[in-house]
Biopython code that builds the backbone (N, CA, C, O; Angstrom):
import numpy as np
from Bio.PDB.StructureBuilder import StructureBuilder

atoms = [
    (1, "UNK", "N", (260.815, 12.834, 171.833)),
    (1, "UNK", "CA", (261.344, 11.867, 172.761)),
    (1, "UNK", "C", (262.760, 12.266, 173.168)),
    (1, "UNK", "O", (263.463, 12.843, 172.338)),
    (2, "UNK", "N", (263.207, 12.009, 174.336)),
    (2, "UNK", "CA", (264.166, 12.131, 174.596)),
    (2, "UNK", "C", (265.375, 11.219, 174.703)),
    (2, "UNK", "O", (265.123, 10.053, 175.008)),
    (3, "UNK", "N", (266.842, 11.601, 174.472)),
    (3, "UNK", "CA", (267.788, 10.762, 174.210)),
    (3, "UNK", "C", (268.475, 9.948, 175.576)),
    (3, "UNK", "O", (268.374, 10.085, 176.795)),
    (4, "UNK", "N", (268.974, 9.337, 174.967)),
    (4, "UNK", "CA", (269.912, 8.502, 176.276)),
    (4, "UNK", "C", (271.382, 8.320, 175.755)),
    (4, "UNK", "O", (271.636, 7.955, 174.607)),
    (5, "UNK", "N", (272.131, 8.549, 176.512)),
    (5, "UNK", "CA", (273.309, 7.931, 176.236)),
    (5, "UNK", "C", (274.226, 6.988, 177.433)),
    (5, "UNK", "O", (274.666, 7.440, 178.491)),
    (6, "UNK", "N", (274.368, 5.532, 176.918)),
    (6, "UNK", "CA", (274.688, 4.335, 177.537)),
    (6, "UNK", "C", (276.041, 4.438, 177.262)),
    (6, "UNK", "O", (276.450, 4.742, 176.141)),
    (7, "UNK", "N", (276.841, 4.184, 178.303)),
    (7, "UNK", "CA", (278.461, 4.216, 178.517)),
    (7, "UNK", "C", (278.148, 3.085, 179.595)),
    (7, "UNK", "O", (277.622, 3.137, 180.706)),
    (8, "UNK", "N", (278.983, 1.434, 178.392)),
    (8, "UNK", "CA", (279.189, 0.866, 179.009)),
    (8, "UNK", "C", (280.917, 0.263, 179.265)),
    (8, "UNK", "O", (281.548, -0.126, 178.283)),
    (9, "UNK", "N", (281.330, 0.253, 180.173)),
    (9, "UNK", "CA", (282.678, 0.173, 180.875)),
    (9, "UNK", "C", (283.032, -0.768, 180.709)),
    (9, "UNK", "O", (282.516, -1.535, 181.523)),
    (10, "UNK", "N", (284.028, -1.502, 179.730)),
    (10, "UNK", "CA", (284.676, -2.322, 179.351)),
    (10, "UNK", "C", (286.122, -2.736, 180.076)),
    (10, "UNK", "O", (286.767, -3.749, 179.803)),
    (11, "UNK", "N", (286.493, -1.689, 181.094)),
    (11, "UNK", "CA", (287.444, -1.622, 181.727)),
    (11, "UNK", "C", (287.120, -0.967, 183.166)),
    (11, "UNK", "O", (286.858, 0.233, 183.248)),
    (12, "UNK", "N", (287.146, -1.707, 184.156)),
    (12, "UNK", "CA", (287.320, -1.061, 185.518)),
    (12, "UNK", "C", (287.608, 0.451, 186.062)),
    (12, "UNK", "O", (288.705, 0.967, 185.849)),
    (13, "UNK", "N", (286.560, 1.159, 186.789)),
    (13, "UNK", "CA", (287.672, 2.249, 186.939)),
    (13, "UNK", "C", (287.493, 2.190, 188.798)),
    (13, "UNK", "O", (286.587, 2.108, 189.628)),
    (14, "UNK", "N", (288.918, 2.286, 188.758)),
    (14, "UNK", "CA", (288.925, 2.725, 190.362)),
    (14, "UNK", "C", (287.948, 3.272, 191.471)),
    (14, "UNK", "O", (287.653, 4.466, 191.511)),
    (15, "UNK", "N", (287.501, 2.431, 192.292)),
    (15, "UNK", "CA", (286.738, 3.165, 193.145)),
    (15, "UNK", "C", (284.979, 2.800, 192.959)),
    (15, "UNK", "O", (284.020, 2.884, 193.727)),
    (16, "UNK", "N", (285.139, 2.381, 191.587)),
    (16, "UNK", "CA", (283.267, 1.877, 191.642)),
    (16, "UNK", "C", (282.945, 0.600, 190.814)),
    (16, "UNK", "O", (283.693, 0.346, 189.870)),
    (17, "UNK", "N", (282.160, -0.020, 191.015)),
    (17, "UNK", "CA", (282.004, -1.581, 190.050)),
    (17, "UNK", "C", (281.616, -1.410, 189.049)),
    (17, "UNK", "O", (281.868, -1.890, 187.944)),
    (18, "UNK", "N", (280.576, -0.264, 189.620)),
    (18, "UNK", "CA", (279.380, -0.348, 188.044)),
    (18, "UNK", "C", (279.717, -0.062, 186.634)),
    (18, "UNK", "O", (280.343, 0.904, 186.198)),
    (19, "UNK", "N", (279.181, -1.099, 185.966)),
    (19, "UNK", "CA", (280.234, -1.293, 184.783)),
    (19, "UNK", "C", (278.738, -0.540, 183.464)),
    (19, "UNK", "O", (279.019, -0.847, 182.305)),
    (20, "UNK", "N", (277.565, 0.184, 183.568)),
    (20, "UNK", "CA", (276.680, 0.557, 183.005)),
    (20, "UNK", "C", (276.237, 2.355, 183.555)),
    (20, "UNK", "O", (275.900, 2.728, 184.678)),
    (21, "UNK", "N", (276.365, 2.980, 182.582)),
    (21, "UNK", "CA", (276.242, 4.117, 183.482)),
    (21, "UNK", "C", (275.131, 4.689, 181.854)),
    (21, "UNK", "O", (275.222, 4.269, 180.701)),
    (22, "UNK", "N", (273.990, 5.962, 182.545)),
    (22, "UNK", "CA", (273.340, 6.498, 181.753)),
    (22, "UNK", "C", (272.843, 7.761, 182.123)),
    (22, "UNK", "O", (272.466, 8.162, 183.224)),
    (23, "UNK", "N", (272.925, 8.559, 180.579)),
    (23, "UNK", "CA", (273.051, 10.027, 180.406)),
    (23, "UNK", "C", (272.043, 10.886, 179.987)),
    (23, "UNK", "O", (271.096, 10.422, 179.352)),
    (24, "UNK", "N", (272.101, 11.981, 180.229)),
    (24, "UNK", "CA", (271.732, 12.691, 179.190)),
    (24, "UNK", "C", (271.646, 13.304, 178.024)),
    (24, "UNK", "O", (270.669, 13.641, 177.356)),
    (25, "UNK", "N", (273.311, 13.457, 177.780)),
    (25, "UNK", "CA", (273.667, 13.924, 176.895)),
    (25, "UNK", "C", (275.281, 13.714, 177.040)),
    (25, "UNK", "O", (275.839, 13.281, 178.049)),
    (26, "UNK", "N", (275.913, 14.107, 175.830)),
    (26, "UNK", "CA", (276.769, 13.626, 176.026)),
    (26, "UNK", "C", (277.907, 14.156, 176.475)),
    (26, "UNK", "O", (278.840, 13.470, 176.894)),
    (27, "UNK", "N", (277.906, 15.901, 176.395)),
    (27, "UNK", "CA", (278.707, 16.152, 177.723)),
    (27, "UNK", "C", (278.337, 16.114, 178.894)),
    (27, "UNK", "O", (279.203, 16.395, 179.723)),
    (28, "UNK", "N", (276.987, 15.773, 179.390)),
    (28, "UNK", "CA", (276.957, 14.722, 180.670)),
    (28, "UNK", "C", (278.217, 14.009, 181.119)),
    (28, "UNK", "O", (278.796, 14.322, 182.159)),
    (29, "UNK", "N", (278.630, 13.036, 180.303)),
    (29, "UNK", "CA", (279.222, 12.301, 180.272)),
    (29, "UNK", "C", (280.596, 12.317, 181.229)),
    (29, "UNK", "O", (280.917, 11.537, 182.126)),
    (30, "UNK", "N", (281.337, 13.581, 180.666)),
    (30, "UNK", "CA", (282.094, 14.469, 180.871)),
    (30, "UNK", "C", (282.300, 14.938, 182.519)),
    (30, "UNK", "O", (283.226, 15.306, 183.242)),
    (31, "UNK", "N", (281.058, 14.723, 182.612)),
    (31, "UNK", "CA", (280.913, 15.447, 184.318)),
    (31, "UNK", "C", (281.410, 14.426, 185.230)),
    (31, "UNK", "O", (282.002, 14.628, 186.290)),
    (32, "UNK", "N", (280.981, 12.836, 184.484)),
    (32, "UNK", "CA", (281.605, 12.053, 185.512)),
    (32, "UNK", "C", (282.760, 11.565, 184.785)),
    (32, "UNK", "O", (283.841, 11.994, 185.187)),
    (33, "UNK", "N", (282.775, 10.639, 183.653)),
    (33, "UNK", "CA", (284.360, 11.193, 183.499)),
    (33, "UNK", "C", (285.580, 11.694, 182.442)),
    (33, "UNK", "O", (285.265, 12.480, 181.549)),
    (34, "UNK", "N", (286.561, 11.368, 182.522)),
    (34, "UNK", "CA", (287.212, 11.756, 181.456)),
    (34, "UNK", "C", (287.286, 11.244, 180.258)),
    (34, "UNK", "O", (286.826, 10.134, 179.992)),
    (35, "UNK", "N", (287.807, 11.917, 179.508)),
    (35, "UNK", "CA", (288.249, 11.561, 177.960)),
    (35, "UNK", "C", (289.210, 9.879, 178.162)),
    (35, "UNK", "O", (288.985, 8.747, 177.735)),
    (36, "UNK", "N", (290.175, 10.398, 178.916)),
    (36, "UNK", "CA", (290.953, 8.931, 179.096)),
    (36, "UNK", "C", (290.047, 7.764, 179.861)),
    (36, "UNK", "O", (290.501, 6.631, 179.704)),
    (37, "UNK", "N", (289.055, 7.843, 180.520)),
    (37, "UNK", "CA", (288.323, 6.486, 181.065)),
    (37, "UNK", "C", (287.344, 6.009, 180.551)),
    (37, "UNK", "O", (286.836, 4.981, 180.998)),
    (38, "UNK", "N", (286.792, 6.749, 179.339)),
    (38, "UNK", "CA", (286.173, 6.210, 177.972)),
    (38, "UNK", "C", (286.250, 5.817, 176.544)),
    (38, "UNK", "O", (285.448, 5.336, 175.744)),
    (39, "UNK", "N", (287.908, 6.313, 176.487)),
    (39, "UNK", "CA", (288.475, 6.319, 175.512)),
    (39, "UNK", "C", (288.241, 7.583, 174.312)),
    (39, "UNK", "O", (289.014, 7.405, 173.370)),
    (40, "UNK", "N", (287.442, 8.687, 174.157)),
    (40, "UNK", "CA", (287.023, 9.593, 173.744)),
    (40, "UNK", "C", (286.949, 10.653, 173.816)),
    (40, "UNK", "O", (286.399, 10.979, 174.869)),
    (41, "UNK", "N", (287.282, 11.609, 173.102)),
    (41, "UNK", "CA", (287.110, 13.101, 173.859)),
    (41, "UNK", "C", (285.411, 13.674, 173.525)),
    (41, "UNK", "O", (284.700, 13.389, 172.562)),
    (42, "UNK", "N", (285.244, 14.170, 174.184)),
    (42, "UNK", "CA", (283.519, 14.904, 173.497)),
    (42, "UNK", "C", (283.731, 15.622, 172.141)),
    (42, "UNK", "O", (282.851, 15.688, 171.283)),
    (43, "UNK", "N", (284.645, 16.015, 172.049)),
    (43, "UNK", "CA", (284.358, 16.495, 170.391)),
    (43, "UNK", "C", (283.964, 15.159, 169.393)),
    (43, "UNK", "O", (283.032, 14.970, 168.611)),
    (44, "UNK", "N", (285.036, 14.400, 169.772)),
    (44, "UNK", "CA", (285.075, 13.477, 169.380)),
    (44, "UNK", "C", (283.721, 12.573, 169.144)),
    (44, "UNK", "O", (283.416, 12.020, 168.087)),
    (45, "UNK", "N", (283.198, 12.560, 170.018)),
    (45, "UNK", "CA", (281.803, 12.077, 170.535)),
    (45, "UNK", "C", (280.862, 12.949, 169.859)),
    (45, "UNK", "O", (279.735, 12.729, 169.416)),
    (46, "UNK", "N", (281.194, 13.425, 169.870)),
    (46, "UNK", "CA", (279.836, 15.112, 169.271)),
    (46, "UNK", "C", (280.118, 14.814, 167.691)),
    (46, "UNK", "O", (279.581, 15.679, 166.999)),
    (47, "UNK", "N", (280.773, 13.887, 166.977)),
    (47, "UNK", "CA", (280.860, 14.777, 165.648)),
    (47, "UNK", "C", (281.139, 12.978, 165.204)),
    (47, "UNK", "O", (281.660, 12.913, 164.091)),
    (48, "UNK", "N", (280.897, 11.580, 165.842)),
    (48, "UNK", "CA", (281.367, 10.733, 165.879)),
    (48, "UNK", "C", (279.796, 9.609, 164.490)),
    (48, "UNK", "O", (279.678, 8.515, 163.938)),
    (49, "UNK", "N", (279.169, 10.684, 164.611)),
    (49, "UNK", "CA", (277.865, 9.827, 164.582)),
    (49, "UNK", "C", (276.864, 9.083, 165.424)),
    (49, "UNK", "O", (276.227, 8.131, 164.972)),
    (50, "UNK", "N", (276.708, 9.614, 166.890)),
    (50, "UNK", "CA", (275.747, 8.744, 167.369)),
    (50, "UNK", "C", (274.355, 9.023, 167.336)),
    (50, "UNK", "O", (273.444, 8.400, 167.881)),
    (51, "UNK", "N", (274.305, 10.040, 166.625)),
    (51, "UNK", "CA", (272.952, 10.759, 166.544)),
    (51, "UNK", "C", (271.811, 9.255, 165.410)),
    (51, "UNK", "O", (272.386, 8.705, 164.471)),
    (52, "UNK", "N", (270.806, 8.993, 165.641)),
    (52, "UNK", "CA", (270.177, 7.749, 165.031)),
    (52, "UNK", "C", (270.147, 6.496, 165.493)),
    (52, "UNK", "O", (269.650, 5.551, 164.879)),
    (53, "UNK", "N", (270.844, 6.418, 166.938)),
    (53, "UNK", "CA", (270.522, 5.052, 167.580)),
    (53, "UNK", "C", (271.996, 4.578, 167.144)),
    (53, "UNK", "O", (272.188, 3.476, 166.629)),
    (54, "UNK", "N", (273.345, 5.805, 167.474)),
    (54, "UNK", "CA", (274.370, 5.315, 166.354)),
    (54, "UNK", "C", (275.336, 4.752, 167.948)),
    (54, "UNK", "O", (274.847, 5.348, 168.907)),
    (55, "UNK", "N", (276.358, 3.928, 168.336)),
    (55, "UNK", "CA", (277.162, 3.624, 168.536)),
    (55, "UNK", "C", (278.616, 3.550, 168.607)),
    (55, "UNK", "O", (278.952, 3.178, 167.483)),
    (56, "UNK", "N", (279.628, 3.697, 169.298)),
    (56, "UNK", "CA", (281.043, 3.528, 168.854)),
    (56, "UNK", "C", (281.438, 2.666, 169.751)),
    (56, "UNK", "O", (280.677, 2.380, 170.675)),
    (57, "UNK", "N", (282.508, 2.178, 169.665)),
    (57, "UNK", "CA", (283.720, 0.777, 170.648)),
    (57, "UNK", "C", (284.628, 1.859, 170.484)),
    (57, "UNK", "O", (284.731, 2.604, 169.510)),
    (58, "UNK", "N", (285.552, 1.865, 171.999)),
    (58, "UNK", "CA", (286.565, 2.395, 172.383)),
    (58, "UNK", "C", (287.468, 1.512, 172.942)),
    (58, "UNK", "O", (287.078, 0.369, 173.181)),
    (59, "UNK", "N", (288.637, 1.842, 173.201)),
    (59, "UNK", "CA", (289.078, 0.537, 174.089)),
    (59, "UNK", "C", (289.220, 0.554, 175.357)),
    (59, "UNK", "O", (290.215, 0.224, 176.002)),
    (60, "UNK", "N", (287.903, 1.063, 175.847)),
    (60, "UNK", "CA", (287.732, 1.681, 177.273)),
    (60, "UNK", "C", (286.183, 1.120, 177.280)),
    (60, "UNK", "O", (285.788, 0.293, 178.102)),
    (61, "UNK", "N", (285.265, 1.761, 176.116)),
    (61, "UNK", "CA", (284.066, 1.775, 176.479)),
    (61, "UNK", "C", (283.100, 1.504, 175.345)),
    (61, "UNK", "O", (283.470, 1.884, 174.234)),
    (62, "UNK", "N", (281.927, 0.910, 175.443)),
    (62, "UNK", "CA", (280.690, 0.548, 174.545)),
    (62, "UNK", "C", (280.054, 2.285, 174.603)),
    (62, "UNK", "O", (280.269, 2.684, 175.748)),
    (63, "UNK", "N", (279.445, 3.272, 173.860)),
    (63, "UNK", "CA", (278.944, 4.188, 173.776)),
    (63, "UNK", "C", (277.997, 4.436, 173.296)),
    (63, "UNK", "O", (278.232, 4.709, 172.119)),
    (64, "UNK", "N", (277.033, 4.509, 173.504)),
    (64, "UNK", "CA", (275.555, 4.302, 172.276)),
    (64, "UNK", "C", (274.449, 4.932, 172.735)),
    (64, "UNK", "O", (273.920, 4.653, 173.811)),
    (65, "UNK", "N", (273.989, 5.933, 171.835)),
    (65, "UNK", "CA", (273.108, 7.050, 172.225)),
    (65, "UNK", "C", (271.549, 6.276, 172.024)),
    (65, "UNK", "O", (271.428, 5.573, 171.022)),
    (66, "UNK", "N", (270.772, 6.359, 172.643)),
    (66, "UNK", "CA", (269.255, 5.530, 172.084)),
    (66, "UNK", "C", (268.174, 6.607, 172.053)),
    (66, "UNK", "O", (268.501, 7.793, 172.018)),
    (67, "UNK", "N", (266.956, 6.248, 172.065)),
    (67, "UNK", "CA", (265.503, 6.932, 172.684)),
    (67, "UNK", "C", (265.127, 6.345, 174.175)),
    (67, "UNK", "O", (264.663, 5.261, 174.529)),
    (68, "UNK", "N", (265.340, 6.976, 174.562)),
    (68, "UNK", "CA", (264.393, 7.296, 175.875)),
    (68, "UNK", "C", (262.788, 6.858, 175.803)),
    (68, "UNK", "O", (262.065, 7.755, 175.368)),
    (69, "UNK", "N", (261.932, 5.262, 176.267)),
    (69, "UNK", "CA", (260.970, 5.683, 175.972)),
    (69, "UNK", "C", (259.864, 6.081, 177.153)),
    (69, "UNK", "O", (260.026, 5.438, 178.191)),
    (70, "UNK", "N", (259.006, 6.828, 177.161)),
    (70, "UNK", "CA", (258.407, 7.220, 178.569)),
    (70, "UNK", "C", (256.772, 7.599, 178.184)),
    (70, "UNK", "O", (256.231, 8.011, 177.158)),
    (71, "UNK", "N", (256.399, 7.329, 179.217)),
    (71, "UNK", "CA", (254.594, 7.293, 179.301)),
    (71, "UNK", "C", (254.251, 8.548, 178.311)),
    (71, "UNK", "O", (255.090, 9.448, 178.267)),
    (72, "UNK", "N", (253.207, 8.652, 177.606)),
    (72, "UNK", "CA", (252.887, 10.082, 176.994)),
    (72, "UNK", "C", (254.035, 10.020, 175.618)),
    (72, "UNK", "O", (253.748, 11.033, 174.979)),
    (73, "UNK", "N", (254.740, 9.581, 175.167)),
    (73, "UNK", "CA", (255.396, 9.021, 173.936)),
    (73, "UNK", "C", (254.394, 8.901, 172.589)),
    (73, "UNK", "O", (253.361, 8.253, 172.760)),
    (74, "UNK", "N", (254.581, 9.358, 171.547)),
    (74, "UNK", "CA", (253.560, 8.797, 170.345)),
    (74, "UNK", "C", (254.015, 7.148, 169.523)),
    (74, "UNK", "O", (253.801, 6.969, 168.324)),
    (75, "UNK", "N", (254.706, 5.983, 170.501)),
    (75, "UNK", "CA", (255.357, 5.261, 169.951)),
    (75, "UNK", "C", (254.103, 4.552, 170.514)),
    (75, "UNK", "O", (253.468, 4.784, 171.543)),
    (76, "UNK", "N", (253.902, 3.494, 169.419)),
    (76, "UNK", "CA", (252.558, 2.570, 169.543)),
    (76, "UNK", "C", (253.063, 1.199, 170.011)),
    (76, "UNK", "O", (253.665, 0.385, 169.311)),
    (77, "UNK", "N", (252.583, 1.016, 171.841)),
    (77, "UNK", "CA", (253.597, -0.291, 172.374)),
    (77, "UNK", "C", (253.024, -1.217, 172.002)),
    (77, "UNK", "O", (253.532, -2.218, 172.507)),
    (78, "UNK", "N", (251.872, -1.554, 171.106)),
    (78, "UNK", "CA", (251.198, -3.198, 171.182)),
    (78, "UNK", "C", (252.120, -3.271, 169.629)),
    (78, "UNK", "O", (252.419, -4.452, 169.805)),
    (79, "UNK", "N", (252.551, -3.058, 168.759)),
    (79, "UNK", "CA", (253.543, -2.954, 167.845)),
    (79, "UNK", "C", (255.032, -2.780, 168.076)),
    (79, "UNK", "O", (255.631, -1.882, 168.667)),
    (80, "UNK", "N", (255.627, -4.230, 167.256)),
    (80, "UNK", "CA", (257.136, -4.162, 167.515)),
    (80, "UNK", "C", (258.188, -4.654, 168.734)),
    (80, "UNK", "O", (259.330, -4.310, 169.040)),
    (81, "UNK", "N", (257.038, -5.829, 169.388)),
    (81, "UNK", "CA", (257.372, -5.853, 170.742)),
    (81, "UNK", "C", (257.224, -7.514, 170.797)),
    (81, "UNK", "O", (257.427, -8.118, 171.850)),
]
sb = StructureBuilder()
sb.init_structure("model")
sb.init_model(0)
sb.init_chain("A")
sb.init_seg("    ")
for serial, (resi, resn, name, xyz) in enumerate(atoms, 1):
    if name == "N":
        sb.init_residue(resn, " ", resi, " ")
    sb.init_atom(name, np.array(xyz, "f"), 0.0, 1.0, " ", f" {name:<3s}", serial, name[0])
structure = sb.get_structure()
């Protein structure tokens, strides 16, 4: 399965509303934006623990890596739901 990573914006940034943005990975991230408008640097991020459905608070941003779930998945949907 593949990962996701949710950067949610706790603080405004210039120029766009959307306060939910989603990745691929997490120097994805990077491409749109900086270390200072998430509060994080990618090393930082890379070595932070989000690997396991793991999370961090910045004082910029909500960060939280998940599963991706998509058709053809071995996750059983009539369970857990």
């Amino acid at each position: 399965m593949a990962k996701v990573i949710h950067v949610h914006l706790t603080h405004p940034i210039e120029g766009t509303r959307r306060k939910d943005w989603y990745f691929s990975s997490i120097k994805a991230v990077f491409t749109v934006f900086t270390a200072e408008q998430v509060g994080a640097t990618y090393n930082y991020l890379r070595h932070v623990g989000l690997s396991g459905n793991g999370s961090i608070i910045t004082k910029r941003a909500i960060i939280k890596q998940s599963t991706l779930i998509s058709v053809g998945s071995s996750t059983d949907y009539n369970n857990g739901v």
